[in-house]
ROBATI-175304 format. One record per atom (N, C-alpha, C): residue in three letters; x, y negated, z negated. Coordinates in steps of 0.05 Angstrom, whole numbers, plus 5000, padded with zeros to 4 digits. Layout:
ALAXYZ
...
# end
This chain:
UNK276502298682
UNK278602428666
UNK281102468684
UNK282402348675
UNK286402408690
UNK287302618684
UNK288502638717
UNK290402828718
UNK293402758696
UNK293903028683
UNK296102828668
UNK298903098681
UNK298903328687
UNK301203508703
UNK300703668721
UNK301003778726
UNK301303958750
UNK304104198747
UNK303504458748
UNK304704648729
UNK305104898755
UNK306504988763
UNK306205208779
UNK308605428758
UNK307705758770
UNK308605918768
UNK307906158788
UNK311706308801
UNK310706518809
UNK308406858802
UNK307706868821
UNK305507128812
UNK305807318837
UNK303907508841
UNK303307708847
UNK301707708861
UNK299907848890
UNK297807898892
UNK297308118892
UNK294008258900
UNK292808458901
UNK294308688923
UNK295708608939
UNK296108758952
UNK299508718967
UNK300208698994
UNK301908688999
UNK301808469029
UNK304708309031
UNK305508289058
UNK306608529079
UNK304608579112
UNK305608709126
UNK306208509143
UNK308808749154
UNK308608639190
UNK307208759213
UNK304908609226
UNK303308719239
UNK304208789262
UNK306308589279
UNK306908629296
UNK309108879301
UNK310708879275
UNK311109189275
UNK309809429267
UNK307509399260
UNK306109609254
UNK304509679285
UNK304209489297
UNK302009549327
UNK304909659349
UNK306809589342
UNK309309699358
UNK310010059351
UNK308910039336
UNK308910469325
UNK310710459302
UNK310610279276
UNK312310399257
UNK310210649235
UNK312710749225
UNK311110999218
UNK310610969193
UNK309611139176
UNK308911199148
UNK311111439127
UNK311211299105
UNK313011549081
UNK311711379062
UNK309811519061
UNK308111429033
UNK306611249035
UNK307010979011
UNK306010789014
UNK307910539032
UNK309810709034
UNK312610439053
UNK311210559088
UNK312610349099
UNK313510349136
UNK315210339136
UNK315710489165
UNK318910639159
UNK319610409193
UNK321610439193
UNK322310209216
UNK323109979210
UNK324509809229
UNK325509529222
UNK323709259227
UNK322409079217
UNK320808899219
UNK322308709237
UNK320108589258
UNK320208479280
UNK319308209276
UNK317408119257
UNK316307859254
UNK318207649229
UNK318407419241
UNK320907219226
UNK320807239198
UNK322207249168
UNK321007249149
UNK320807449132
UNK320707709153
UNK320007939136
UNK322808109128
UNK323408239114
UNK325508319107
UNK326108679109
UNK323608719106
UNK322008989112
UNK318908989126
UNK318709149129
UNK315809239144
UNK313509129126
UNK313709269098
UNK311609239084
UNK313609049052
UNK312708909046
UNK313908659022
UNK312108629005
UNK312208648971
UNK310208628959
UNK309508288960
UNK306608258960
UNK304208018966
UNK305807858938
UNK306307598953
UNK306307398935
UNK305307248928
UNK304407078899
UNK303006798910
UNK303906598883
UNK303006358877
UNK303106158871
UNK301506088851
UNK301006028822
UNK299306028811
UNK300405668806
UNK298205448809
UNK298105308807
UNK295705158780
UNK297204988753
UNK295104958735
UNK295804648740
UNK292804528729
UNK293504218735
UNK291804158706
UNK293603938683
UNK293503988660
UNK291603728652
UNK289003728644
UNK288403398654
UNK288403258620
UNK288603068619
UNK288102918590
UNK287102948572
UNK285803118573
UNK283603248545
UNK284703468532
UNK285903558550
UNK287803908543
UNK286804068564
UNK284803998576
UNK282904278589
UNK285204358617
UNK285404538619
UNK287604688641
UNK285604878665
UNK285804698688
UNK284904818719
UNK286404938736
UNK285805218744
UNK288205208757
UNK286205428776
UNK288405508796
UNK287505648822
UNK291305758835
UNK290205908858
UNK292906198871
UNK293406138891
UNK296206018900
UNK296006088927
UNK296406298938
UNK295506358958
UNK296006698965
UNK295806609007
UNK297106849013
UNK297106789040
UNK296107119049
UNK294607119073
UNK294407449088
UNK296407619090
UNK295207819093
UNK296808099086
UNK299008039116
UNK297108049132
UNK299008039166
UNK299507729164
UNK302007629140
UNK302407279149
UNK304207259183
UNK303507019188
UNK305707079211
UNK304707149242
UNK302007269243
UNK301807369261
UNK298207279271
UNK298307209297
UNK295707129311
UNK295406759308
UNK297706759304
UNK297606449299
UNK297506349275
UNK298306469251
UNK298406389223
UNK300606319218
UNK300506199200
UNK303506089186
UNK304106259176
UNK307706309172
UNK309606459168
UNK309406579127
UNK311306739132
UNK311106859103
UNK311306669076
UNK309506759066
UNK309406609033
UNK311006629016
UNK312606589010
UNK314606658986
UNK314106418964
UNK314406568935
UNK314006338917
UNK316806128918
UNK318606308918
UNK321306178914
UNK321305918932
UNK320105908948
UNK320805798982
UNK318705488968
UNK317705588970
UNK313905298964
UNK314005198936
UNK313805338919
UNK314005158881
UNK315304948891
UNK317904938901
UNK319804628900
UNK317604438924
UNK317204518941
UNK315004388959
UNK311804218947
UNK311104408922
UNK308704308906
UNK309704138895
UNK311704248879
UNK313003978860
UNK313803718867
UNK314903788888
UNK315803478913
UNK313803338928
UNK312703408930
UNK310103298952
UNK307303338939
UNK306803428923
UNK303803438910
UNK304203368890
UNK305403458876
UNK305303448839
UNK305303098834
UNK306602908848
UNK306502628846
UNK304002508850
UNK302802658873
UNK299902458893
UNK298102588867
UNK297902788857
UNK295602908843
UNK296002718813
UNK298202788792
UNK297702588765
UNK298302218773
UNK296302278747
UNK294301968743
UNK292401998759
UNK291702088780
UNK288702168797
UNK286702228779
UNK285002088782
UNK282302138763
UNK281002458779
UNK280502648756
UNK278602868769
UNK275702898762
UNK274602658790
UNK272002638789
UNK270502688817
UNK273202758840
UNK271602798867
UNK271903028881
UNK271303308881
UNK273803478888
UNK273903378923
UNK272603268944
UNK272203258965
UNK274803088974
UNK274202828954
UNK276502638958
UNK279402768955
UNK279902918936
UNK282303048922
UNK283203218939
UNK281103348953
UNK282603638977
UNK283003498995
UNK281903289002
UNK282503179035
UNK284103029025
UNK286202909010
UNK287502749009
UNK290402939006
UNK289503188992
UNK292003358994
UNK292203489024
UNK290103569034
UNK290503649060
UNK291803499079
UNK291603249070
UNK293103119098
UNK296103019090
UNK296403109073
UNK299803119060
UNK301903239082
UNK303203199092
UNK305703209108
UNK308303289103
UNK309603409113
UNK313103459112
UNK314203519132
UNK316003309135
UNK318003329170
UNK315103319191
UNK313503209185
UNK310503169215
UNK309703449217
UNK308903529188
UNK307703819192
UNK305803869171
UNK303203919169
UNK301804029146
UNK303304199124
UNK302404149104
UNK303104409080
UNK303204729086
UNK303704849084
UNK303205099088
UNK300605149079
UNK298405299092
UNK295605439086
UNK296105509064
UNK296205739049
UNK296505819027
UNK298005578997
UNK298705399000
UNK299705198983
UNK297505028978
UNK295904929008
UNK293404729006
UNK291004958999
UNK290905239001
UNK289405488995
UNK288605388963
UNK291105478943
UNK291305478923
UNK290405168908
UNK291805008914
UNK291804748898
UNK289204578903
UNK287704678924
UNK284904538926
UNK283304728905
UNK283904928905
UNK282705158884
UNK281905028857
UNK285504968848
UNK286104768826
UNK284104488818
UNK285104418839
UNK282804078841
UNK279604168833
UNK279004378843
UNK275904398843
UNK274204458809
UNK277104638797
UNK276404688770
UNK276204498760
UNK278904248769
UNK279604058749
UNK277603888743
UNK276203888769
UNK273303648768
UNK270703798755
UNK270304088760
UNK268104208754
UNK269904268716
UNK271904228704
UNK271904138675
UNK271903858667
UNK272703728686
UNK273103408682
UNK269503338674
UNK268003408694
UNK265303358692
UNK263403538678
UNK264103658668
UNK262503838655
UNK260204168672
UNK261204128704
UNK259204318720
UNK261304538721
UNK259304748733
UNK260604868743
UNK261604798768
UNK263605038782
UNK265404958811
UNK263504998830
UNK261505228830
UNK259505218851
UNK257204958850
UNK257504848826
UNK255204628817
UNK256804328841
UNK258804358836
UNK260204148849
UNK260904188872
UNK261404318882
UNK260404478915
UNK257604288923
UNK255304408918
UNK253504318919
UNK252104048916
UNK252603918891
UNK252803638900
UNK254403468913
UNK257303558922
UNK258603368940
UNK258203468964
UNK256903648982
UNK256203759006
UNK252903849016
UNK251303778990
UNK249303759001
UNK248104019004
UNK248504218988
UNK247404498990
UNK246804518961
UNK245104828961
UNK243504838937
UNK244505138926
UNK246505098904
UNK247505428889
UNK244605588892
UNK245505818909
UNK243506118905
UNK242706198876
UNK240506318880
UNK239306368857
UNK240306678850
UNK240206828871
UNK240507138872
UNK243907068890
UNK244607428890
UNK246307518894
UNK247407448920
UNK249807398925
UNK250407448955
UNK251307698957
UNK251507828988
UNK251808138985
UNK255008068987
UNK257208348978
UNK258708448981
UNK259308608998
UNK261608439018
UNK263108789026
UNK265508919021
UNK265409059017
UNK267709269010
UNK270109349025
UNK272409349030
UNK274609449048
UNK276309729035
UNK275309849058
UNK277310089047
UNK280410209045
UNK281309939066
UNK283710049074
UNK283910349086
UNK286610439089
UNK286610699106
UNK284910949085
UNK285410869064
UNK283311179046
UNK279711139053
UNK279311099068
UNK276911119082
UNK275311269085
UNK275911509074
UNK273711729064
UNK273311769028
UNK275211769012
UNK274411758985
UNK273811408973
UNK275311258988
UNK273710978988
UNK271010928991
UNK270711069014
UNK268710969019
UNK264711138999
UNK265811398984
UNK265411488968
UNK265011198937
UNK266711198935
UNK267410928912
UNK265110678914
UNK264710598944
UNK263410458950
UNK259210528947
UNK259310788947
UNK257410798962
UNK255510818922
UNK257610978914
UNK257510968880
UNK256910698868
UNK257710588883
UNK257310138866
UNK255210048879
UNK254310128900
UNK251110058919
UNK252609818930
UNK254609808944
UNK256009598958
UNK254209538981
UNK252909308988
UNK251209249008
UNK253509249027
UNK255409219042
UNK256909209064
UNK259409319060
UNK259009599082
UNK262509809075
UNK262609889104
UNK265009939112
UNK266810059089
UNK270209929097
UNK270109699118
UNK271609579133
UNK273809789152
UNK275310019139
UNK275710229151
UNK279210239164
UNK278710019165
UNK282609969185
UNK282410149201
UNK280910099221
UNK281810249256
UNK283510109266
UNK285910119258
UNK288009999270
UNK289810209302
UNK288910399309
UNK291110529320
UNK289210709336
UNK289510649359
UNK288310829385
UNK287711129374
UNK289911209387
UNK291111499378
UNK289611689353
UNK291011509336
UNK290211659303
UNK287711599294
UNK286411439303
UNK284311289283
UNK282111229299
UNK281711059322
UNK279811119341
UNK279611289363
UNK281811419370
UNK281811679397
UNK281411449413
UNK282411629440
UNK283911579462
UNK280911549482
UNK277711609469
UNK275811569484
UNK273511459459
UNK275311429437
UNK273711309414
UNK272711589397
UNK273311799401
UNK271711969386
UNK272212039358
UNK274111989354
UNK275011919324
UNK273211749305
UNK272711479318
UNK271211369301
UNK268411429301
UNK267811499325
UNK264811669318
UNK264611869298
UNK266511989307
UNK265912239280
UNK266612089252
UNK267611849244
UNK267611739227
UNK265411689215
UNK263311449234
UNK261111419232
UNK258711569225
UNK259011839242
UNK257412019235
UNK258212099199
UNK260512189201
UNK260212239164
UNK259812059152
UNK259911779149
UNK260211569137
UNK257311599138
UNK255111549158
UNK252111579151
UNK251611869135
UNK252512179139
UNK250712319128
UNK252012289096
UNK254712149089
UNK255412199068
UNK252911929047
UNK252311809057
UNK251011619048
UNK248111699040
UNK247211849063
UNK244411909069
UNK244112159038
UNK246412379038
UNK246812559016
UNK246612478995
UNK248312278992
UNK249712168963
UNK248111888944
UNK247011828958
UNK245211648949
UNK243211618924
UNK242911378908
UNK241611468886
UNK239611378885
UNK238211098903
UNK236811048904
UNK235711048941
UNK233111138951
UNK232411258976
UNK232710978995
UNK232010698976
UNK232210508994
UNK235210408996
UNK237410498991
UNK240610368986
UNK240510369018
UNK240810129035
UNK242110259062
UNK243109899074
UNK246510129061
UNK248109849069
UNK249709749099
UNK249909559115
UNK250509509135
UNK253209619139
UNK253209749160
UNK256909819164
UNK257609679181
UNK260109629165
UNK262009339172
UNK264409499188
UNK265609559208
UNK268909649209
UNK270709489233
UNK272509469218
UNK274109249229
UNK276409519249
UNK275909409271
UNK277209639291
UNK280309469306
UNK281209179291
UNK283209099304
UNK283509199326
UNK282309109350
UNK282709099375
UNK282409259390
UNK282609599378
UNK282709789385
UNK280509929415
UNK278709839403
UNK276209839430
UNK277409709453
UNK278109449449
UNK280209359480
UNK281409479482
UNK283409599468
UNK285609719476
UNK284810059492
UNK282510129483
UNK281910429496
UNK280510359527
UNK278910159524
UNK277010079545
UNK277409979558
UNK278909719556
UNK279909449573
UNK277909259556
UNK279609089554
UNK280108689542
UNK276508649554
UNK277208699586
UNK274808489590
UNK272808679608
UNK273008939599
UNK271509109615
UNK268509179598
UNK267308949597
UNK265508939579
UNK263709099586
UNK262609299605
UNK260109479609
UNK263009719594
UNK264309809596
UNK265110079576
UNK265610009556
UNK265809789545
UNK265509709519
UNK263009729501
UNK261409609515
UNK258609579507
UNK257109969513
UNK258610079530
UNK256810379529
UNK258410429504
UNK260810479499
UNK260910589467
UNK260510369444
UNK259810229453
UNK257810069423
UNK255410139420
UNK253510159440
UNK250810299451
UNK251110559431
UNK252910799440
UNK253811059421
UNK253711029396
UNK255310849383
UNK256610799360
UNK253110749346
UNK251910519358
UNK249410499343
UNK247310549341
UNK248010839362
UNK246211029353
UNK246111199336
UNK248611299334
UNK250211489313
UNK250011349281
UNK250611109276
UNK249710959249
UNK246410989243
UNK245310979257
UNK243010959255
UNK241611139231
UNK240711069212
UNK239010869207
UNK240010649190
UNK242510589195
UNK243910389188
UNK244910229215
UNK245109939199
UNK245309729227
UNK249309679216
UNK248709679243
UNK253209659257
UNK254009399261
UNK256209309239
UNK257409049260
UNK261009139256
UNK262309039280
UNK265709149297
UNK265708859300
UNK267708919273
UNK270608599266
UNK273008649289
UNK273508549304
UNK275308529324
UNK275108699347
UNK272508689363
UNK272308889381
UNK275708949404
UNK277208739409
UNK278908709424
UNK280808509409
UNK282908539422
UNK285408319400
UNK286708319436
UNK287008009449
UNK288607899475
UNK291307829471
UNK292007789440
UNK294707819435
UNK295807549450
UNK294107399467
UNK295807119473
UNK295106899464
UNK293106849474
UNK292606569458
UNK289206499451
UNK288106389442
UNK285306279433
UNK284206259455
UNK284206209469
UNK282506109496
UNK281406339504
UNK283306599516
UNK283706819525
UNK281507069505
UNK282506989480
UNK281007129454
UNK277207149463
UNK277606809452
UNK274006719458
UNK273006799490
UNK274406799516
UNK272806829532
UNK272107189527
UNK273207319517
UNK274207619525
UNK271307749501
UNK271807609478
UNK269207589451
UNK266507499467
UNK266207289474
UNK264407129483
UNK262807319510
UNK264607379519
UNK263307619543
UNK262207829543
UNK263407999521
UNK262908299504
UNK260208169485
UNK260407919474
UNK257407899462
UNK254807879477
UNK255607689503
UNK253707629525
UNK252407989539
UNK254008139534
UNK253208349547
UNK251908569525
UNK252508549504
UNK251308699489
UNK248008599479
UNK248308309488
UNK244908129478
UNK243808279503
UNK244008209530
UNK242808259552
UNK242208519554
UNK243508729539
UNK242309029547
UNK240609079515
UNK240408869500
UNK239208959466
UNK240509119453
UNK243109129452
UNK244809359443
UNK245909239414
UNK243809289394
UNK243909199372
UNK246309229348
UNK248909119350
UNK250709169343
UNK252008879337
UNK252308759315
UNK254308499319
UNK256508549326
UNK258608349336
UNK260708259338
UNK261008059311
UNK263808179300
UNK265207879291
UNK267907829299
UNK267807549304
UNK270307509310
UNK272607419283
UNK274907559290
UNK277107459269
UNK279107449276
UNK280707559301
UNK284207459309
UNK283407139327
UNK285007029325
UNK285006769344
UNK282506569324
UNK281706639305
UNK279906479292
UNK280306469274
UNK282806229265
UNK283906299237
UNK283205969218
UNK282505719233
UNK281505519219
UNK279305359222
UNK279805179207
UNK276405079207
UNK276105059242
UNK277204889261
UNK276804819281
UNK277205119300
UNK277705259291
UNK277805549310
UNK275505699302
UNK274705649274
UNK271905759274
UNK269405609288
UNK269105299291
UNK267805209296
UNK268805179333
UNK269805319350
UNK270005369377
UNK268705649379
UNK268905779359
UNK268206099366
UNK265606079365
UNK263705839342
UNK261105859341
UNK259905619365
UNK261505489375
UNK260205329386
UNK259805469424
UNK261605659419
UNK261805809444
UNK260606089452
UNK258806069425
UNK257506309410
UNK259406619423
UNK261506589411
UNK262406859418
UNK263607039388
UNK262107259395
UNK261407419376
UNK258807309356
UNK257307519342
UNK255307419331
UNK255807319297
UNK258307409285
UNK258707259258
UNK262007249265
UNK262707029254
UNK265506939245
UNK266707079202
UNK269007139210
UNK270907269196
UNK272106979180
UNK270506789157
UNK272206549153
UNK274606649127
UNK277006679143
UNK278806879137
UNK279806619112
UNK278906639091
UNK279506319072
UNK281706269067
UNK284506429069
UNK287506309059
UNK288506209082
UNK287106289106
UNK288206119137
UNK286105879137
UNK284305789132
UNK284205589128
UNK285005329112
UNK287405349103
UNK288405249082
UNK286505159064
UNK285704879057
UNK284104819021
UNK281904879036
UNK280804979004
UNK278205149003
UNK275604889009
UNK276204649012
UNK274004479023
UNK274904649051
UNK275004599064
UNK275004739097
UNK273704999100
UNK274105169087
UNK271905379076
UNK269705429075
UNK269305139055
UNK266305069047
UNK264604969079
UNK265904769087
UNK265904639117
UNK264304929136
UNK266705019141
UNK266205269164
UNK263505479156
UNK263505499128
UNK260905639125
UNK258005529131
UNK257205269127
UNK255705069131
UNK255304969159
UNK258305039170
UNK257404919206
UNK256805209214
UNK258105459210
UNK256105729216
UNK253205689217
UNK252605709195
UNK249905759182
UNK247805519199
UNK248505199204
UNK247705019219
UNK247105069246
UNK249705229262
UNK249105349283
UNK248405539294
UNK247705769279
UNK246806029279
UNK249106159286
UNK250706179276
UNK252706389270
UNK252506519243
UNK253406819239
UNK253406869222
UNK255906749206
UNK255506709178
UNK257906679164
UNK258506839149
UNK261207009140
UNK262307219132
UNK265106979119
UNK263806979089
UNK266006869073
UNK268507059068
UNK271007139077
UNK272807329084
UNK275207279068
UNK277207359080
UNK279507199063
UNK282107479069
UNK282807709051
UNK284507809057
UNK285407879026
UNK286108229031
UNK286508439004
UNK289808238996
UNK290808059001
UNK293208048997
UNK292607688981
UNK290607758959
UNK289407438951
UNK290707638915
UNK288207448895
UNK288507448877
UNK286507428864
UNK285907458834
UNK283107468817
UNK282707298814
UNK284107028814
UNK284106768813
UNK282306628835
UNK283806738865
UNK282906638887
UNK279606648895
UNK279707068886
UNK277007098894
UNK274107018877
UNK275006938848
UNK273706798832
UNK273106528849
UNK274706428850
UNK274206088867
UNK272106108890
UNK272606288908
UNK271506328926
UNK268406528925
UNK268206608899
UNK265006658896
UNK263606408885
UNK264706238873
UNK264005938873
UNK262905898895
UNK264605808913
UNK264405698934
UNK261705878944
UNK261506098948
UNK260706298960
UNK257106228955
UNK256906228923
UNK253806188904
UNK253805888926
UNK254605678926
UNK253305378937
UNK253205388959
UNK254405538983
UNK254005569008
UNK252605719031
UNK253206019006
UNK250906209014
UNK251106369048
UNK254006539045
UNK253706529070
UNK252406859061
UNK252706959102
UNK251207189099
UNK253107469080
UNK255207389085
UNK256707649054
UNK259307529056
UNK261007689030
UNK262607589020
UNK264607839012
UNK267607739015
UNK268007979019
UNK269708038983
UNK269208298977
UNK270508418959
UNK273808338955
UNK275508298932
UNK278108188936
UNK278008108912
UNK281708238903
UNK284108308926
UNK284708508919
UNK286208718936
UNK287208998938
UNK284309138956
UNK286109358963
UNK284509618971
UNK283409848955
UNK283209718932
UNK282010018919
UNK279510038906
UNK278809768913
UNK275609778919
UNK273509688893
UNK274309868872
UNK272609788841
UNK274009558834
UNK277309508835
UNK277609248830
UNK276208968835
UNK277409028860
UNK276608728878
UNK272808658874
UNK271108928872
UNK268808898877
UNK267208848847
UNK269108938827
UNK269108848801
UNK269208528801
UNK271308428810
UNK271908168808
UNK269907938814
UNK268907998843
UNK267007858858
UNK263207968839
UNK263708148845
UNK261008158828
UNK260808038804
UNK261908178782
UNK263007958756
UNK262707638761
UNK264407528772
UNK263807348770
UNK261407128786
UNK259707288796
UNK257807148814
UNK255007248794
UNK255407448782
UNK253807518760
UNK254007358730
UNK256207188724
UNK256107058703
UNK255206768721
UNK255506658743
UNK253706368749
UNK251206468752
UNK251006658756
UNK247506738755
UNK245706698728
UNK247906818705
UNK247806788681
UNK247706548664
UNK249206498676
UNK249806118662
UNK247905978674
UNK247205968704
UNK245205738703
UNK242605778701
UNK241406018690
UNK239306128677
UNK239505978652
UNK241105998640
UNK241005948610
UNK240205638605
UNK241705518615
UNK242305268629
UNK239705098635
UNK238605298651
UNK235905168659
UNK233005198633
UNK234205498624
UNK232305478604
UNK232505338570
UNK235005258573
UNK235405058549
UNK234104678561
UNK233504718583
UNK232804428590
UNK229204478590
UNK228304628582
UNK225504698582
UNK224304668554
# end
């Protein structure tokens, strides 16, 4: 079945563009704005509402596929491509994709993403978020062109088998991290509460004791509030760097004694720390600094994962982080990987090599996006998946559940109409 258009319109996402690099420089808070002048290229303010791209591709029958581009909240920064603007990219789809895609038959999505991925301008890839979105597109167009579902077609062009049951969810709380994480504990979210320890000072203390006492309530509020005695979901908190920054980068025995703390204090819940350290220079520097802090936490049994997520933003940076085993799961942060075949890829070489895989992505996506990516999610099967987009928690975790609960649905039915 032919492609017969290709249709874009501006949209919205779940959340917002920051600037990270001015936010780790000390800008302050008045409300929901940052107060201060933005430092990273692109940005116009500190905080800019999340943009993205809604891309439909119209095929010959009438049936209409479409998928979002959306880019990370922090664009711009750790080695990502620069800010998303719809205004900026529509004329870019239209010029450079919208031609290679109609008259294309949609019968391969594998062929279709790698042929847009390697699309060019001035000797430069597409922007992540453009090849994000429009592989999204392609994947529907073939999973209506052919009659499957998108996770069905996942699976036969890559060789994996759609899950039968659930993948778990995790939840991000952003900074409301105590009534969030309340919200969470109410939905039986298998993985919370992500937390945003972004800031020495305010948020982890100047010897970490902040986030202990975090931890500590975060377990008895769970242990209290609970409705069922067996709920006991993994705590996930993403501490952006902050542990380096109190301890030292590569001073991996005081790192590892307050990880040792930390998982004792969770206990009887198991701990994994998304960005134990952020080196702020380059990849190389990242992985040896990860890779070290993991080596030392195996050798003393100090049962706590690492994941890694700054400096590991594509397919080939996730597959250095796992091949160098540093940290014990990867963050496959999915709008920095540009098309969602690369996604699929990185979850599959995890899982191949004993890395954990943590299908990820970023509150600054779309219902569109995170729909696609529980697709992806059911045929690949990594170890969780993250809730999205926004911070407020019943949405995003509405979204992803919903829709991983109707392929559960459908190919029940499915199977029992062939009986």
């Amino acid at each position: 079945m032919k492609i017969v258009d290709v249709i874009c319109s501006a949209g919205r996402t779940g959340f917002y563009f920051d600037d990270q690099r001015a936010i780790k420089q000390g800008a302050g808070h008045d409300g929901v704005f940052y107060t201060g002048k933005p430092v990273t290229e692109g940005f116009t303010s500190i905080r800019m509402p999340g943009e993205s791209i809604s891309v439909q591709i119209l095929l010959e029958d009438g049936q209409i596929a479409f998928g979002d581009c959306a880019a990370v909240q922090y664009s711009g920064a750790g080695g990502r491509d620069p800010l998303f603007l719809a205004k900026d990219f529509i004329p870019v789809i239209d010029q450079y994709i919208k031609p290679q895609l109609v008259g294309k038959e949609a019968d391969n999505f594998k062929v279709l993403a790698e042929m847009m991925e390697a699309i060019q301008v001035n000797g430069k890839r597409l922007h992540t978020a453009i090849r994000y979105g429009v592989s999204q597109a392609i994947l529907d167009a073939v999973a209506k062109a052919t009659g499957r579902l998108m996770c069905e077609v996942v699976a036969d062009e890559y060789g994996c088998t759609v899950s039968d049951h659930p993948i778990d969810i995790f939840t991000q709380s952003g900074d409301d991290r105590y009534d969030n994480s309340d919200k969470m504990i109410i939905k039986g979210a298998q993985v919370l509460p992500h937390a945003l320890i972004n800031n020495v000072e305010t948020k982890l203390g100047p010897k970490g004791e902040k986030l202990e006492q975090y931890v500590a309530w975060l377990r008895d509020r769970i242990l209290n509030n609970r409705q069922d005695p067996n709920y006991s979901p993994i705590f996930h908190i993403d501490v952006y760097g902050t542990i380096g920054a109190a301890f030292g980068n590569n001073n991996y025995k005081a790192m590892a004694d307050y990880l040792a703390k930390l998982e004792e204090i969770a206990k009887p819940f198991h701990l994994r720390i998304e960005g134990p350290m952020d080196c702020d220079t380059d990849r190389e520097t990242q992985m040896i600094a990860l890779k070290g802090l993991t080596e030392e936490l195996d050798r003393r049994g100090i049962n706590v994962e690492l994941v890694a997520d700054e400096w590991c933003n594509t397919l080939d940076d996730v597959k250095y982080f796992t091949d160098n085993h540093a940290g014990h799961m990867v963050q496959i942060k999915t709008p920095d990987l540009g098309g969602i075949n690369n996604t699929i890829e990185a979850v599959l070489y995890c899982k191949a090599h004993g890395m954990g895989a943590y299908q990820g992505g970023t509150c600054n996506e779309t219902d569109r996006s995170a729909q696609v990516c529980v697709q992806c999610a059911m045929a690949t099967q990594p170890a969780q998946i993250l809730a999205k987009p926004g911070m407020g928690v019943d949405e995003g975790y509405m979204i992803v559940y919903n829709e991983m609960n109707r392929i559960l649905a459908l190919r029940k039915a499915k199977k029992n109409l062939k009986k």
